[in-house]
Residue frames as a rotation matrix with the C-alpha (Angstrom) as fourth column:
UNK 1
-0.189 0.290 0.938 -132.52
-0.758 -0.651 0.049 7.20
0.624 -0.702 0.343 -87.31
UNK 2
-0.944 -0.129 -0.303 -132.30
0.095 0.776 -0.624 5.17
0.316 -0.618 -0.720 -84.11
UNK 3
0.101 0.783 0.614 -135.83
-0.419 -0.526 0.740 4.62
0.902 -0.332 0.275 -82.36
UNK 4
-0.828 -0.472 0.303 -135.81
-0.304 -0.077 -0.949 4.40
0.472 -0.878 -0.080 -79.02
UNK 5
-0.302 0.570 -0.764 -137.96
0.740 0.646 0.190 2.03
0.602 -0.508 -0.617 -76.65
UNK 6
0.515 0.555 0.654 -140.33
-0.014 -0.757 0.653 4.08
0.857 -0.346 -0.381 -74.25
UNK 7
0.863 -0.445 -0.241 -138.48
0.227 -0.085 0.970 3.10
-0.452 -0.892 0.028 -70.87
UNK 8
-0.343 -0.891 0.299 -135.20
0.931 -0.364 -0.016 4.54
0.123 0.273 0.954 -72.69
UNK 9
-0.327 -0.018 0.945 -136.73
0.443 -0.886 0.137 7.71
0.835 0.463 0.298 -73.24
UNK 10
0.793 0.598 0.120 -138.13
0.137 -0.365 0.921 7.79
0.594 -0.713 -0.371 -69.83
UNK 11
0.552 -0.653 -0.519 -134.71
0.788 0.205 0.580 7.37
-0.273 -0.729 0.628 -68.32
UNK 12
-0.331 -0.636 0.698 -133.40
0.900 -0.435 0.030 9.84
0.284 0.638 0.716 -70.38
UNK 13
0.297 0.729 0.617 -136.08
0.199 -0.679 0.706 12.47
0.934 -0.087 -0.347 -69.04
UNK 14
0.935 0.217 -0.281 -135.68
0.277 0.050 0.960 11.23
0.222 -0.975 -0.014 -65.59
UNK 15
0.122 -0.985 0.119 -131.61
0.992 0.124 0.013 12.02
-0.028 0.117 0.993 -65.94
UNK 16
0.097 0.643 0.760 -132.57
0.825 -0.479 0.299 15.44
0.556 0.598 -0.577 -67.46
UNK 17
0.810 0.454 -0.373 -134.15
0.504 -0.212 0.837 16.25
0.301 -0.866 -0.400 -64.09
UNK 18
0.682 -0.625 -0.380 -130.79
0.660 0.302 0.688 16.00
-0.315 -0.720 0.618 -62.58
UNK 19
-0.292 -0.763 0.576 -128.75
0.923 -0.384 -0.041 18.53
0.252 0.520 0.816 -64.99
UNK 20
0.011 0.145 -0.989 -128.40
0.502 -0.857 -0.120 22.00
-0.865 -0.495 -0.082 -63.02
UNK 21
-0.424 0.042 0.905 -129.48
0.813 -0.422 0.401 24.72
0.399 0.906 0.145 -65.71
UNK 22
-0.958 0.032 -0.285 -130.19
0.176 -0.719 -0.673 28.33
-0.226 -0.695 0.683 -64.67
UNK 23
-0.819 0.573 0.023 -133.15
-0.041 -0.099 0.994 28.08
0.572 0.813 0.105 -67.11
UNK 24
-0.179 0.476 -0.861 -134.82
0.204 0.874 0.441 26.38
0.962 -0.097 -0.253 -64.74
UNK 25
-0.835 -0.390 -0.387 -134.16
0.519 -0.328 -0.789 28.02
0.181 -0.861 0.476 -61.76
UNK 26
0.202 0.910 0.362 -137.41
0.346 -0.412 0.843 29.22
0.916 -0.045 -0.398 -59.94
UNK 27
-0.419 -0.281 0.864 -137.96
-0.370 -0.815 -0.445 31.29
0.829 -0.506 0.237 -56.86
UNK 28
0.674 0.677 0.297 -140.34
-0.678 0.406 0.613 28.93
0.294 -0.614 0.732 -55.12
UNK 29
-0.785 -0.619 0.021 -138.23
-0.492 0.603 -0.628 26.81
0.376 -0.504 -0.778 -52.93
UNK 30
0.147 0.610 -0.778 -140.11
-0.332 0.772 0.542 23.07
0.932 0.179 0.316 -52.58
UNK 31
0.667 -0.316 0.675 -140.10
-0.576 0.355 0.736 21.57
-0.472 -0.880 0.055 -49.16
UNK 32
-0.110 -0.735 -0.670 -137.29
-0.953 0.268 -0.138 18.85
0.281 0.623 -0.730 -49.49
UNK 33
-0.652 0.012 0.758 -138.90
-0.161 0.975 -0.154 15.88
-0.740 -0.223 -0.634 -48.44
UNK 34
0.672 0.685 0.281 -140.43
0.119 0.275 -0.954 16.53
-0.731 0.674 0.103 -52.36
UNK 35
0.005 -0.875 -0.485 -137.23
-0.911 -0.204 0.359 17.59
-0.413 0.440 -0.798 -53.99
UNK 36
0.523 -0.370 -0.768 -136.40
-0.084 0.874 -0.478 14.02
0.848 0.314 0.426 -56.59
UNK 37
0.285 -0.766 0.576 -134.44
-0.799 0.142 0.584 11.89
-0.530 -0.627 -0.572 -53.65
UNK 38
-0.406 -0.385 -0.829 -132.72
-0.359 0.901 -0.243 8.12
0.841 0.199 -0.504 -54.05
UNK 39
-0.044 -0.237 0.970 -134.42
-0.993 0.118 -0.016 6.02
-0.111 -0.964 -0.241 -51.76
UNK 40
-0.867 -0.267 0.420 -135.47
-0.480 0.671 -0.565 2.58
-0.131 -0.692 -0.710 -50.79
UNK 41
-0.154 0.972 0.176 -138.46
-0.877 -0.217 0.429 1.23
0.455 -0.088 0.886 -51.34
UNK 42
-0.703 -0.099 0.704 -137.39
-0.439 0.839 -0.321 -2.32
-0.560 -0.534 -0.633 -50.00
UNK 43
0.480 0.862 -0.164 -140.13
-0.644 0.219 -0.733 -3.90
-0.596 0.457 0.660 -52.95
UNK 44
-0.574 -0.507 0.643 -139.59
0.096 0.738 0.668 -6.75
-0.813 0.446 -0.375 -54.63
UNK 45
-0.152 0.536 0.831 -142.45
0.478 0.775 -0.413 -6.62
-0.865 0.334 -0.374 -56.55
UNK 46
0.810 0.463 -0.359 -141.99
0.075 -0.689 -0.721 -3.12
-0.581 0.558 -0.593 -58.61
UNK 47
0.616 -0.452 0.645 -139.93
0.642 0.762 -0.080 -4.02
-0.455 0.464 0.760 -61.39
UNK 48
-0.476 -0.600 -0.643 -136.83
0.206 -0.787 0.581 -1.61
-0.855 0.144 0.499 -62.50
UNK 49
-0.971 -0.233 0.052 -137.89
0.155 -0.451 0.879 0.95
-0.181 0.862 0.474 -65.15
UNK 50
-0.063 0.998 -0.017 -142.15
0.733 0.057 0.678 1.03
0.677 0.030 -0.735 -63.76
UNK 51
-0.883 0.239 0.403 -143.08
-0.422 -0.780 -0.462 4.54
0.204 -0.578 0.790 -62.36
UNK 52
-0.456 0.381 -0.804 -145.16
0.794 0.582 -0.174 3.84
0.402 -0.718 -0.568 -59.38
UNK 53
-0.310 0.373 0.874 -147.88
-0.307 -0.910 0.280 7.04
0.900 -0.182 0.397 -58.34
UNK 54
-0.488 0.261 -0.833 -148.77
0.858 0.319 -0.402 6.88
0.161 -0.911 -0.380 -54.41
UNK 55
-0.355 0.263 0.897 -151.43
0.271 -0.889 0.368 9.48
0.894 0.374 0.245 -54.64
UNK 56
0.773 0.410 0.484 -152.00
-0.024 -0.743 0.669 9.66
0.634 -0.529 -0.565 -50.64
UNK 57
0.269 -0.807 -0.526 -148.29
0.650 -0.251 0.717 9.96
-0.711 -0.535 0.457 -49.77
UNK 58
0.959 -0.074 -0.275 -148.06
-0.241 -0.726 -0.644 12.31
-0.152 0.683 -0.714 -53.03
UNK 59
-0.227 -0.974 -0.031 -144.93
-0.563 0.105 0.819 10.91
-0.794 0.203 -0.572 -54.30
UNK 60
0.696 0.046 -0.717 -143.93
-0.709 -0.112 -0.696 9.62
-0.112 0.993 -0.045 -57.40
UNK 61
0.187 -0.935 0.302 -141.41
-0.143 0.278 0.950 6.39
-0.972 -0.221 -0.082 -57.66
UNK 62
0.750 0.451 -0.483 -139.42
-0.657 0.591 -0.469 5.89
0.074 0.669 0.739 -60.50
UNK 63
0.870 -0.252 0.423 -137.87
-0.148 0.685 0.713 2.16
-0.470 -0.684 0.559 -60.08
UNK 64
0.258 -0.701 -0.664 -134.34
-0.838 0.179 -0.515 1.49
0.480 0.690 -0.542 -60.78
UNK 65
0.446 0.181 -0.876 -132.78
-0.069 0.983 0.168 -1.86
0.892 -0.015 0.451 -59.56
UNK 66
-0.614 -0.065 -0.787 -132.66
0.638 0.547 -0.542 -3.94
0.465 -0.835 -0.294 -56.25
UNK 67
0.091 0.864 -0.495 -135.71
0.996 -0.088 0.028 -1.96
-0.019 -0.495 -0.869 -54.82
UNK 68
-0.713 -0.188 -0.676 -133.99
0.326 -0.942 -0.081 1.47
-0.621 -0.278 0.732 -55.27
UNK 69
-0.373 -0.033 0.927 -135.56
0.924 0.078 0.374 4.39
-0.084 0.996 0.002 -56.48
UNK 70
-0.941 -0.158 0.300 -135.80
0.215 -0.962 0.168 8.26
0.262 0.223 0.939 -57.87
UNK 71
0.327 0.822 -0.467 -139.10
0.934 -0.355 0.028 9.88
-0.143 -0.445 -0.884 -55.48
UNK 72
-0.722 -0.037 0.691 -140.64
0.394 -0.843 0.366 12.49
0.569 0.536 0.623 -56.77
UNK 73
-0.630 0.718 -0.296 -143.43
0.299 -0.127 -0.946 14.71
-0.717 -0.684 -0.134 -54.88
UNK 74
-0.704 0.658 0.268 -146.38
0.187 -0.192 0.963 15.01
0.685 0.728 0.012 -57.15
UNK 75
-0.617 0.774 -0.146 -149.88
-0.454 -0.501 -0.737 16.50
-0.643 -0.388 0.660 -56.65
UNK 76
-0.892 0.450 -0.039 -152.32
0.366 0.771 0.521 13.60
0.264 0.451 -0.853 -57.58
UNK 77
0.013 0.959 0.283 -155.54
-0.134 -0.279 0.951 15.21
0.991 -0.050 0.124 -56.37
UNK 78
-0.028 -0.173 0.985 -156.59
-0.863 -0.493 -0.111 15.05
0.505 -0.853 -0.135 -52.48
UNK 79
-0.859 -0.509 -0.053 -156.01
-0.448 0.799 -0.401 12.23
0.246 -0.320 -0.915 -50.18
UNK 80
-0.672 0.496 0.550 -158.17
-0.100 0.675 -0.731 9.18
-0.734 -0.546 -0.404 -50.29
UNK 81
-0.236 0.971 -0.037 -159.38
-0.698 -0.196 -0.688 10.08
-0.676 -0.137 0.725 -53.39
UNK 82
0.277 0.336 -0.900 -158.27
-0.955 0.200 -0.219 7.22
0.107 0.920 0.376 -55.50
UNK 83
0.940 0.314 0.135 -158.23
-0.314 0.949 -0.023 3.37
-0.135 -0.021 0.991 -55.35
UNK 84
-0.137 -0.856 0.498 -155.28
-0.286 0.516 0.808 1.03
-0.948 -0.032 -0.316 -55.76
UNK 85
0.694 0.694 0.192 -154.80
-0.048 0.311 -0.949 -0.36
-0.719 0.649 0.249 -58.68
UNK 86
-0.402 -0.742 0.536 -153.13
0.689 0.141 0.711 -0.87
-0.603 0.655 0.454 -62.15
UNK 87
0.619 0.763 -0.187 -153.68
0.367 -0.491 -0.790 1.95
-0.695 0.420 -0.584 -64.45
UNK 88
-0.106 -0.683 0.723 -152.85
0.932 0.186 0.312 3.10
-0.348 0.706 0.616 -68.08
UNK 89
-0.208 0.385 -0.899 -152.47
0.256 -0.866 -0.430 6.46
-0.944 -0.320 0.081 -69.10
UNK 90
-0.140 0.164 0.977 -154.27
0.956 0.278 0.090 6.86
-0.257 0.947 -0.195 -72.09
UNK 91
0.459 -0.046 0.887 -154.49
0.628 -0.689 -0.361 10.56
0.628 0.723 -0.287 -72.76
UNK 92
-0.118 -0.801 -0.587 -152.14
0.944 -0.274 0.185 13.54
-0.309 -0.532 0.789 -71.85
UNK 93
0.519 0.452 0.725 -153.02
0.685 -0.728 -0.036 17.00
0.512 0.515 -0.687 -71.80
UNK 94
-0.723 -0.360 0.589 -151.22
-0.039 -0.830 -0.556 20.59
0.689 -0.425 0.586 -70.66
């Protein structure tokens, strides 16, 4: 059995995303400036394969290389109400 590094298994997820399945298919229609896009981020400093949370532009980056990368719109709580920073997530829950 192969094991697989965590930033494999995140790319693999983040790919996933991208496979049209009716399964999935929901009736709510997202605005589309939250839809997953490709963009820019012009950063040097966020290194390919580090998901980046911007919790008061509610987006979500993850980084692939030369500054691109896969923005997501997330719901981080309300605006302003958390700090810059490095952080580690240390528990997951439903």
């Amino acid at each position: 059995m192969q094991n697989f590094t965590r930033r494999e298994l995140i790319c693999a997820g983040a790919m996933g995303c991208f496979l049209p399945t009716t399964a999935w298919a929901h009736k709510v229609k997202l605005p589309e400036r939250f839809e997953p896009q490709l963009v820019n981020t012009r950063r040097g400093d966020w290194v390919k394969g580090d998901v980046h949370v911007v919790p008061d532009d509610f987006f979500l980056y993850f980084m692939l290389e030369d500054g691109m990368a896969i923005r997501y719109g997330v719901g981080v709580g309300r605006k302003g109400l958390y700090e810059p920073g490095e952080f580690t997530v240390a528990r997951k829950a439903k």
